[in-house]
PDB file of N, CA, C and O in Angstrom:
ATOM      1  N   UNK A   1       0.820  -1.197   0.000  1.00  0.00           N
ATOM      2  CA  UNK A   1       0.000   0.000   0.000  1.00  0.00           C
ATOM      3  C   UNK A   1       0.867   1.265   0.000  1.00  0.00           C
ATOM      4  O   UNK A   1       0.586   2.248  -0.685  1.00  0.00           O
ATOM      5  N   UNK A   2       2.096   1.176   0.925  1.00  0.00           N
ATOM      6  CA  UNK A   2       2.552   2.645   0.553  1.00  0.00           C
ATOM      7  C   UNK A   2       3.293   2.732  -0.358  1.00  0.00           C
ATOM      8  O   UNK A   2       3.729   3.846  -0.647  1.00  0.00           O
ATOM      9  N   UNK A   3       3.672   1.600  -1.095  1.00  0.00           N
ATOM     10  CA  UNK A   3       4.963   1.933  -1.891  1.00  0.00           C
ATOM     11  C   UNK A   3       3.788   1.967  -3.319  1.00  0.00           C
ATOM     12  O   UNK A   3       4.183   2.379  -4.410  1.00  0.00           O
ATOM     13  N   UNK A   4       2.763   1.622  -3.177  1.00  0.00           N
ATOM     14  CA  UNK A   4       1.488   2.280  -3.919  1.00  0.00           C
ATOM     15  C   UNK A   4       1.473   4.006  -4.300  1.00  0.00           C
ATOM     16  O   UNK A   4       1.388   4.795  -5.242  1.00  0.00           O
ATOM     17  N   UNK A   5       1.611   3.928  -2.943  1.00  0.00           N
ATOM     18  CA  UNK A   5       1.112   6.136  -2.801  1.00  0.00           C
ATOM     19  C   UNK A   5       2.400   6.114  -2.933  1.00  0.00           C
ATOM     20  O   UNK A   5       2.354   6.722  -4.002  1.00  0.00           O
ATOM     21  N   UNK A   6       4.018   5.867  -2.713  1.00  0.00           N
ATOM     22  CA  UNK A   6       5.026   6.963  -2.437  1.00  0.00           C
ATOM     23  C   UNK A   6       5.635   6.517  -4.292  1.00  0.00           C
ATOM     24  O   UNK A   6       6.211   7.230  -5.114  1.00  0.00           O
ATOM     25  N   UNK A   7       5.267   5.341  -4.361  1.00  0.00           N
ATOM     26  CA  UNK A   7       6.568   5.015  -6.152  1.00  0.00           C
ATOM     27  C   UNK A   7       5.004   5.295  -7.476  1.00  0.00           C
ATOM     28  O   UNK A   7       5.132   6.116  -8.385  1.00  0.00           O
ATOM     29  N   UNK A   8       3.846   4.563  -7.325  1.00  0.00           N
ATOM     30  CA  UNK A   8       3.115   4.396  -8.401  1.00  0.00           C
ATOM     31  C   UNK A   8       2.526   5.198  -8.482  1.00  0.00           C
ATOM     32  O   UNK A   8       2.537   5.531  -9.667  1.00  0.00           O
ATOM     33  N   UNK A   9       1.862   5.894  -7.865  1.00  0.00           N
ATOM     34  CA  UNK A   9       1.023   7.413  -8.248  1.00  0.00           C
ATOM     35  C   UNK A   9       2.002   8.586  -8.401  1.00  0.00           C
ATOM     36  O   UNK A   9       1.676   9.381  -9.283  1.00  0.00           O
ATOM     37  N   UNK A  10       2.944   8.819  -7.843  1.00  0.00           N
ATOM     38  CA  UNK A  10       3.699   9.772  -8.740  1.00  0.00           C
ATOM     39  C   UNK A  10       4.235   9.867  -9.993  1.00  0.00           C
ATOM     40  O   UNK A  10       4.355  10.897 -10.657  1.00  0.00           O
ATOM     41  N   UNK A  11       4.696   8.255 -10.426  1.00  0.00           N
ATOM     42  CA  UNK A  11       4.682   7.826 -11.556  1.00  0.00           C
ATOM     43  C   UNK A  11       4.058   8.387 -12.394  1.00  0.00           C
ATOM     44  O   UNK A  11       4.520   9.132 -13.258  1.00  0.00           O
ATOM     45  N   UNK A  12       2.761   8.042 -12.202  1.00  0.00           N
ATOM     46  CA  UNK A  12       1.788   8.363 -13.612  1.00  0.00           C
ATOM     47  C   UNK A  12       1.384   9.679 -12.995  1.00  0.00           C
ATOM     48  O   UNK A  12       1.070  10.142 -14.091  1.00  0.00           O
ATOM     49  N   UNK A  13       1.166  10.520 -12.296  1.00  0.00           N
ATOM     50  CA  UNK A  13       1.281  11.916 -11.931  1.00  0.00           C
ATOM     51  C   UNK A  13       2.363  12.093 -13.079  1.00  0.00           C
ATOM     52  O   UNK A  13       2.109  12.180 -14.281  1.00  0.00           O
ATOM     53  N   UNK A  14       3.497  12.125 -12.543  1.00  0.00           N
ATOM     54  CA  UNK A  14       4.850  12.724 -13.457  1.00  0.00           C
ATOM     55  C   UNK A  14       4.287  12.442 -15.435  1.00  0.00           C
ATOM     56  O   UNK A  14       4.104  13.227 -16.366  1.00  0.00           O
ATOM     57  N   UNK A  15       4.200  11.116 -15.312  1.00  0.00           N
ATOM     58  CA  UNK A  15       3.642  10.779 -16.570  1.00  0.00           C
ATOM     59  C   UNK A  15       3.090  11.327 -17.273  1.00  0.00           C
ATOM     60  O   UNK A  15       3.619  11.529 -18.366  1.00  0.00           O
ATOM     61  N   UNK A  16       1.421  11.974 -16.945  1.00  0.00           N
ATOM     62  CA  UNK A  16       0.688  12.748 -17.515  1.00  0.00           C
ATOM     63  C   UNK A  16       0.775  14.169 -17.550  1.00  0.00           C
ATOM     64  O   UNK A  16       0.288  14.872 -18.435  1.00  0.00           O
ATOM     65  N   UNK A  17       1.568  14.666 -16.316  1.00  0.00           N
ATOM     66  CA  UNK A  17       2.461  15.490 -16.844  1.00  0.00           C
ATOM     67  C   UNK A  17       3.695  15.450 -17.925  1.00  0.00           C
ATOM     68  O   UNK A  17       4.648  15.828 -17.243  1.00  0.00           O
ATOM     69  N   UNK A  18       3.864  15.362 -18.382  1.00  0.00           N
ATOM     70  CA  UNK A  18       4.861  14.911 -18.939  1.00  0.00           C
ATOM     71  C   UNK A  18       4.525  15.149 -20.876  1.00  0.00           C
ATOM     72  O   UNK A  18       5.100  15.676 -21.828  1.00  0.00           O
ATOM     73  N   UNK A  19       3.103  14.299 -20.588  1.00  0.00           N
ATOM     74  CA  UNK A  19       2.275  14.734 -22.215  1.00  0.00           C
ATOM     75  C   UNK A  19       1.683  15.570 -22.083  1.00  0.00           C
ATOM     76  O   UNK A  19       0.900  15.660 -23.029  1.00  0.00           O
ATOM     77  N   UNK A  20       1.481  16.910 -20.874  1.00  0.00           N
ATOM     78  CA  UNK A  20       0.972  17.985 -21.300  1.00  0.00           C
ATOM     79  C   UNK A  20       2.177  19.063 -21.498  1.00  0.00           C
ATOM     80  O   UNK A  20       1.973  20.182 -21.969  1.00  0.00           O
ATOM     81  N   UNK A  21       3.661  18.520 -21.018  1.00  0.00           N
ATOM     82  CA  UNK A  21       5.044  19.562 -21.332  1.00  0.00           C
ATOM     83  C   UNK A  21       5.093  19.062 -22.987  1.00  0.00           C
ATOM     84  O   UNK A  21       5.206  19.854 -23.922  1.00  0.00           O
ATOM     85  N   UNK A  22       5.043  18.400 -23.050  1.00  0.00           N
ATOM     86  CA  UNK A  22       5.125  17.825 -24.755  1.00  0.00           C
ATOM     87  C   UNK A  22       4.262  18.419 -25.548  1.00  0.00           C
ATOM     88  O   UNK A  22       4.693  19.067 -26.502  1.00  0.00           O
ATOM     89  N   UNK A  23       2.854  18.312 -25.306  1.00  0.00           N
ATOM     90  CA  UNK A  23       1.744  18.864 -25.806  1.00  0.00           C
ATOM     91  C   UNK A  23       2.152  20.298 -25.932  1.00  0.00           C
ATOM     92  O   UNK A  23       2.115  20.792 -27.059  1.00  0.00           O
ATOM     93  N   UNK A  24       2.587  21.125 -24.786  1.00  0.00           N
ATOM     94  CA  UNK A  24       2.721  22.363 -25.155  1.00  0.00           C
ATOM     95  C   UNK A  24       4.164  23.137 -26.000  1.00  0.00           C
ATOM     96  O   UNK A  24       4.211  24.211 -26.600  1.00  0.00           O
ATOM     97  N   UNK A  25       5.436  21.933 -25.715  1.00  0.00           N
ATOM     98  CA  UNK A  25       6.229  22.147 -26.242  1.00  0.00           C
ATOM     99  C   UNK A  25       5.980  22.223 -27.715  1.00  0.00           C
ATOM    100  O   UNK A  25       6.567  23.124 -28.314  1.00  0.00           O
ATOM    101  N   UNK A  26       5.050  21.262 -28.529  1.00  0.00           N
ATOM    102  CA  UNK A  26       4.743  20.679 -29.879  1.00  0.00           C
ATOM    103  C   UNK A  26       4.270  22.351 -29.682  1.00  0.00           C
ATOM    104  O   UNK A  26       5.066  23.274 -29.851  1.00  0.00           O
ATOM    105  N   UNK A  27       3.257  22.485 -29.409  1.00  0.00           N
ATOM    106  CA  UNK A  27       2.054  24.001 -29.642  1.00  0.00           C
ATOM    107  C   UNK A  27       3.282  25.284 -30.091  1.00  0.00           C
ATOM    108  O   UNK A  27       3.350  25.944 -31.128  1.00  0.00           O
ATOM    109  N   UNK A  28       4.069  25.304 -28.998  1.00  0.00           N
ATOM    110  CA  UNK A  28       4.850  26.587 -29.206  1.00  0.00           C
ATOM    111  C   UNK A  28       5.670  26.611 -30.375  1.00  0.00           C
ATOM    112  O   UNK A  28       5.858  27.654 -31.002  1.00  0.00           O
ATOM    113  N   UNK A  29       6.238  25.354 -30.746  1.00  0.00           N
ATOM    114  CA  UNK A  29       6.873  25.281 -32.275  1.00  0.00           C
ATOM    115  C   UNK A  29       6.091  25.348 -33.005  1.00  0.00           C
ATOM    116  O   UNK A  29       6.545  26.073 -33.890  1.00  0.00           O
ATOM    117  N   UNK A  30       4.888  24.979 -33.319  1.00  0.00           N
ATOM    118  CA  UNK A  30       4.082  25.088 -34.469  1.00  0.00           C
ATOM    119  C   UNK A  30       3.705  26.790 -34.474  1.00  0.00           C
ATOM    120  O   UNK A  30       3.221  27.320 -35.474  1.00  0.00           O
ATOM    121  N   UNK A  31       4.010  27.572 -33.171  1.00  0.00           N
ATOM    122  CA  UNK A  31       3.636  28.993 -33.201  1.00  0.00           C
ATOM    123  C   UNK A  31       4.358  29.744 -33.489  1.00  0.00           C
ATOM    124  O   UNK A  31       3.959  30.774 -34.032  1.00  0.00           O
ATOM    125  N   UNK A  32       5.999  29.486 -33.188  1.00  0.00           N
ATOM    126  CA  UNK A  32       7.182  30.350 -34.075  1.00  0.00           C
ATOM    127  C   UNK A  32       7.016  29.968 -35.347  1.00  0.00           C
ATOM    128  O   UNK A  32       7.255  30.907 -36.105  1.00  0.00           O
ATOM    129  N   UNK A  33       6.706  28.976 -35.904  1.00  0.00           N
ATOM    130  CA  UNK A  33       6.859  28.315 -37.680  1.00  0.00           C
ATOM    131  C   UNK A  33       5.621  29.595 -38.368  1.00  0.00           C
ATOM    132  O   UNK A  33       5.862  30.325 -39.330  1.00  0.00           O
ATOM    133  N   UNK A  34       4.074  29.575 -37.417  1.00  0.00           N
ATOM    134  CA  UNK A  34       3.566  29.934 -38.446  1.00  0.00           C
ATOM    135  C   UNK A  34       3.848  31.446 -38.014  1.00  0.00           C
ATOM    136  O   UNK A  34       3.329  32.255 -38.784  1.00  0.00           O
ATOM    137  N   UNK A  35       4.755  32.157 -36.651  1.00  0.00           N
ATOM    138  CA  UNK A  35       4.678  33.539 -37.018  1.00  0.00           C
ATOM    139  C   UNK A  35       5.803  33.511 -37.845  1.00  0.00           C
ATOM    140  O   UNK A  35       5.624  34.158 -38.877  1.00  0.00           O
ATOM    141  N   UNK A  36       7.057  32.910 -37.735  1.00  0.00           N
ATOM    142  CA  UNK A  36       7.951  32.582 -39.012  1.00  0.00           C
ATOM    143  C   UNK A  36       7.701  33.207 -40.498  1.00  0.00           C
ATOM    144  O   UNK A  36       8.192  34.177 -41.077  1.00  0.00           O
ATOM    145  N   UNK A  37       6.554  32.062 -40.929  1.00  0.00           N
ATOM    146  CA  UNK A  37       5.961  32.138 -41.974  1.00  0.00           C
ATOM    147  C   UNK A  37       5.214  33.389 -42.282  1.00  0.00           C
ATOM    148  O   UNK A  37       5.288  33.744 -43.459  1.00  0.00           O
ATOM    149  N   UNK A  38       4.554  34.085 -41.531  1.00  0.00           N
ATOM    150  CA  UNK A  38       3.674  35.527 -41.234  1.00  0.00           C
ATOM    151  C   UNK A  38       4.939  36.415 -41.927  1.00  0.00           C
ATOM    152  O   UNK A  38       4.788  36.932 -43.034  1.00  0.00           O
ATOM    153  N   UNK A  39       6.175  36.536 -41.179  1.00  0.00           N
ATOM    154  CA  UNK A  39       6.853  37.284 -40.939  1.00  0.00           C
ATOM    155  C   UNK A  39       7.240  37.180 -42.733  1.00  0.00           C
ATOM    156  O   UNK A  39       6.839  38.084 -43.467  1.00  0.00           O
ATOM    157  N   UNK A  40       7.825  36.318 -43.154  1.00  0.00           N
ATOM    158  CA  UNK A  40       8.521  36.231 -44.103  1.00  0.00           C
ATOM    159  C   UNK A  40       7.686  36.512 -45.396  1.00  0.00           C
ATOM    160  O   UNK A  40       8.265  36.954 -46.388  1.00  0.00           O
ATOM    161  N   UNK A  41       6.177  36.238 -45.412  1.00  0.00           N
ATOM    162  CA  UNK A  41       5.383  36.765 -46.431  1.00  0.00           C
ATOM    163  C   UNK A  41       5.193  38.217 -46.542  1.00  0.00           C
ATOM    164  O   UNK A  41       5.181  38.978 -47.509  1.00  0.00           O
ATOM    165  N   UNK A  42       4.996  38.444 -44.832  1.00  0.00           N
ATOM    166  CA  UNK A  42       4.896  40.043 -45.368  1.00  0.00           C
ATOM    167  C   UNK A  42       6.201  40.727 -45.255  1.00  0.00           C
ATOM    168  O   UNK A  42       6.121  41.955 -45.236  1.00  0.00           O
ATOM    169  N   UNK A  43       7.350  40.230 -45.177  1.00  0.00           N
ATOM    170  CA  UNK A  43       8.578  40.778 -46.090  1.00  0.00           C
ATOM    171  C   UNK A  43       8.644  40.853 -47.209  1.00  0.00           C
ATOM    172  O   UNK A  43       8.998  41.871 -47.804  1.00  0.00           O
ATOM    173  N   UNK A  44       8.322  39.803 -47.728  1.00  0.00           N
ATOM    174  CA  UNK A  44       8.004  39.405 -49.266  1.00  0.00           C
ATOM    175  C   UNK A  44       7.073  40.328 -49.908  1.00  0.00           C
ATOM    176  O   UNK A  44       7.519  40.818 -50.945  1.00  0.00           O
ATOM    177  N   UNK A  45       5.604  40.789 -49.485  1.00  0.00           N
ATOM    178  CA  UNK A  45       4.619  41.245 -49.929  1.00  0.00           C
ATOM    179  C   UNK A  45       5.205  42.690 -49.814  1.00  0.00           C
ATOM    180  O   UNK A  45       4.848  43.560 -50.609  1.00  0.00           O
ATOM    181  N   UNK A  46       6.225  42.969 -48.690  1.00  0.00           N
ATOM    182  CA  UNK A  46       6.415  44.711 -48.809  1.00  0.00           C
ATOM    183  C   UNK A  46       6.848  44.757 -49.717  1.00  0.00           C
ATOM    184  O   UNK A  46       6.158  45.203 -50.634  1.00  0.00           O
ATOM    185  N   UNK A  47       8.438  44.265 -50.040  1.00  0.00           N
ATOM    186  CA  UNK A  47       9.601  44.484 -51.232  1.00  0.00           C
ATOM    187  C   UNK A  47       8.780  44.004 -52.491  1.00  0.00           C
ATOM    188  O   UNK A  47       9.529  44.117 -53.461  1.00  0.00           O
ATOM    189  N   UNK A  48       7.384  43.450 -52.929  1.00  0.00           N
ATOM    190  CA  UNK A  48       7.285  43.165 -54.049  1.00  0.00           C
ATOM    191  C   UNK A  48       6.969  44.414 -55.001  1.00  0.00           C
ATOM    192  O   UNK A  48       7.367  44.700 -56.131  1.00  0.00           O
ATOM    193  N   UNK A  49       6.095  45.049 -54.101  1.00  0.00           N
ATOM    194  CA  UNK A  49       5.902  46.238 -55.295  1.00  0.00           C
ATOM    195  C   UNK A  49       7.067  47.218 -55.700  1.00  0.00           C
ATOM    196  O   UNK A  49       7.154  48.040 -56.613  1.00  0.00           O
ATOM    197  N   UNK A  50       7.951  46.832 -54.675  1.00  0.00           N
ATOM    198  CA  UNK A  50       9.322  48.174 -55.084  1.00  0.00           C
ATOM    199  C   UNK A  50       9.983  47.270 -56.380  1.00  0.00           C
ATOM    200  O   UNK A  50      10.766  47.753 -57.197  1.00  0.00           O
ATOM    201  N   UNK A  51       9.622  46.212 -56.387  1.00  0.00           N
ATOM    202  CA  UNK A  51      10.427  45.418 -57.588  1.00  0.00           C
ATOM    203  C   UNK A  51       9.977  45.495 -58.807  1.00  0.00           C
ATOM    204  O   UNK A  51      10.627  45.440 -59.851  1.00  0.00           O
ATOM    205  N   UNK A  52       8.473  45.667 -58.613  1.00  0.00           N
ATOM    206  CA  UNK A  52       7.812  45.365 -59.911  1.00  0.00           C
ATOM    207  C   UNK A  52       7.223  46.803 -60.453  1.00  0.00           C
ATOM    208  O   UNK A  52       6.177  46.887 -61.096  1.00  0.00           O
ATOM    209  N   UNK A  53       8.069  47.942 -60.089  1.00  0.00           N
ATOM    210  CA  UNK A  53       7.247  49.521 -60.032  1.00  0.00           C
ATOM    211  C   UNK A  53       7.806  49.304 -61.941  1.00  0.00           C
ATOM    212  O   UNK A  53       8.836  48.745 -62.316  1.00  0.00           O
ATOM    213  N   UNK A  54       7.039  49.767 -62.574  1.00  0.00           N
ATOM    214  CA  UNK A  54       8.196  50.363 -63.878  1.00  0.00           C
ATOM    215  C   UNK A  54       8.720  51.743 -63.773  1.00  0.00           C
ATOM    216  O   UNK A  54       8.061  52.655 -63.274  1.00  0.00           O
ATOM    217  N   UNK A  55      10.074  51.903 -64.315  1.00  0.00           N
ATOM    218  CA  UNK A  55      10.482  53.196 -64.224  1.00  0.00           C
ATOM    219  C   UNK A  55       9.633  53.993 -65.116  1.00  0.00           C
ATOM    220  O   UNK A  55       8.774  53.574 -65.891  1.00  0.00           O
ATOM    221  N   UNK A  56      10.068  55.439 -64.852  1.00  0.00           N
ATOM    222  CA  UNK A  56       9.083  56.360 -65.158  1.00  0.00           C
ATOM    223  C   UNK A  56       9.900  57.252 -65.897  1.00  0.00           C
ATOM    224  O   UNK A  56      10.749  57.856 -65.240  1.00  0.00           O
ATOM    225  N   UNK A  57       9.808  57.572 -67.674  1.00  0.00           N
ATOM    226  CA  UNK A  57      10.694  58.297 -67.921  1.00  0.00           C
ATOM    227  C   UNK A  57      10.602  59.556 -67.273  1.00  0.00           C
ATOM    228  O   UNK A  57       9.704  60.044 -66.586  1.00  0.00           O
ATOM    229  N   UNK A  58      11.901  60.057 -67.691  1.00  0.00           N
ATOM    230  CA  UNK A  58      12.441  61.013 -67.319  1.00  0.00           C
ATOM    231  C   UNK A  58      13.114  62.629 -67.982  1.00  0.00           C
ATOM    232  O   UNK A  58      14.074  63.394 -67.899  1.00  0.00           O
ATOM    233  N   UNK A  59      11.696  62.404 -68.711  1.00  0.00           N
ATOM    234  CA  UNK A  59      12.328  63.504 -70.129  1.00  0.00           C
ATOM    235  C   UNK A  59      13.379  63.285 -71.017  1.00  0.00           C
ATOM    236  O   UNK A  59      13.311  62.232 -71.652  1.00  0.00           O
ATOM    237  N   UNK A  60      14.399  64.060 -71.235  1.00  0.00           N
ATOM    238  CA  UNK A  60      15.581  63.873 -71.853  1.00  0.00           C
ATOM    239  C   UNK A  60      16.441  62.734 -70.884  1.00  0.00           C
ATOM    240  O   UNK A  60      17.312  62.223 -71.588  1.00  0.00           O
ATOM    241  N   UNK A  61      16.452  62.369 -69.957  1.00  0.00           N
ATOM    242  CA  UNK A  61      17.400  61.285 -69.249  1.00  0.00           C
ATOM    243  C   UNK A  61      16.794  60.247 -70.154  1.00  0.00           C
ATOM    244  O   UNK A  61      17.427  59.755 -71.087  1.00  0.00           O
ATOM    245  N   UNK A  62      15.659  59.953 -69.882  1.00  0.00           N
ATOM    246  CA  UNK A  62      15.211  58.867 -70.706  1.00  0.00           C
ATOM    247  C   UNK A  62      15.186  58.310 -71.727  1.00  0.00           C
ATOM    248  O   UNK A  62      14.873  57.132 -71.905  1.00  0.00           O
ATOM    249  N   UNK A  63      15.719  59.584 -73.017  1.00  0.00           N
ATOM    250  CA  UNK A  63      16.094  59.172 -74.087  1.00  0.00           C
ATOM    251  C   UNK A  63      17.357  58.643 -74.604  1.00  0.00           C
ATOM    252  O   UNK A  63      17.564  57.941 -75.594  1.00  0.00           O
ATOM    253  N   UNK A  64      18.337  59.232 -73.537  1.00  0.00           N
ATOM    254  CA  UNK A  64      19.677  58.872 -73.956  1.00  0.00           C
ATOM    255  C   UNK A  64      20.414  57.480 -74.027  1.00  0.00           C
ATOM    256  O   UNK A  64      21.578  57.417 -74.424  1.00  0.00           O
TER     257      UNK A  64
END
């Protein structure tokens, strides 16, 4: 009986703790990836229009 309460219920105490540090460890990586991903599109989405502007002549510069 006690080596019940002092070895086997902490066991699976620790245990099921154990898949909710996991559970949340998994959560927080999947939350840097998709602000990751956030981050890097709208880097992408700023610099696209500076890429794709057409130049604009420039009077006589433009002809030369």
């Amino acid at each position: 009986m006690l080596f019940e309460i002092f070895v086997t219920v902490p066991s699976l105490v620790m245990a099921e703790i154990a898949w909710f540090v996991r559970f949340a460890v998994a959560l927080t990586c999947l939350l840097v990836l998709f602000a990751g991903a956030i981050g890097a599109v709208g880097l992408r989405w700023r610099r696209e229009p500076a890429q794709g502007r057409p130049v604009r002549n420039r009077g006589a510069e433009a002809s030369v």
